[in-house]
C-alpha positions, 0 to 999 in steps of 0.5 A: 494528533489524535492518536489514529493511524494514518490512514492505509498503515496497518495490515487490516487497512491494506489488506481490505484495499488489496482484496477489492483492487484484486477483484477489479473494484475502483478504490478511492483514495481515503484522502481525496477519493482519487484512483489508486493504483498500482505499483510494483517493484519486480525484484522484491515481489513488493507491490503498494497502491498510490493515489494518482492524484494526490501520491497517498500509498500504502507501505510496499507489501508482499501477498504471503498465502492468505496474508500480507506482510507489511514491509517496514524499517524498525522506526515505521517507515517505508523500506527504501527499495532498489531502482530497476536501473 
């Protein structure tokens, strides 16, 4: 390992492919330049970008103002969020 982030893990990262989504530019996967895409989990007001082609994301994150919060378990992992059975 080299001691780098995965790619699309920290705030900076997130937040630079979240501002070029939400003005309507194409963003390619930073593993195999595949589309991202959205994905939203309503009851937490959580959202996250997937590769369509290769499933790389982000963590789920919540816009806060001017701001995203990265949504985290203690140990670095994705918080599990609920289904919308």
């Amino acid at each position: 390992m080299d001691g780098k982030e995965p790619p699309l893990r920290s705030v900076r990262d997130v937040a630079k492919v979240w501002e070029r989504f939400k003005s309507g530019d194409l963003v390619g996967c930073p593993k195999c330049d595949g589309s991202m895409a959205l994905a939203v989990e309503g009851s937490s007001k959580s959202y996250r970008l997937v590769c369509t082609q290769c499933g790389t994301s982000t963590p789920w994150f919540e816009p806060s103002g001017a701001e995203l919060i990265l949504k985290f378990e203690a140990d670095g992992s994705d918080l599990e969020l609920p289904d919308d059975d």
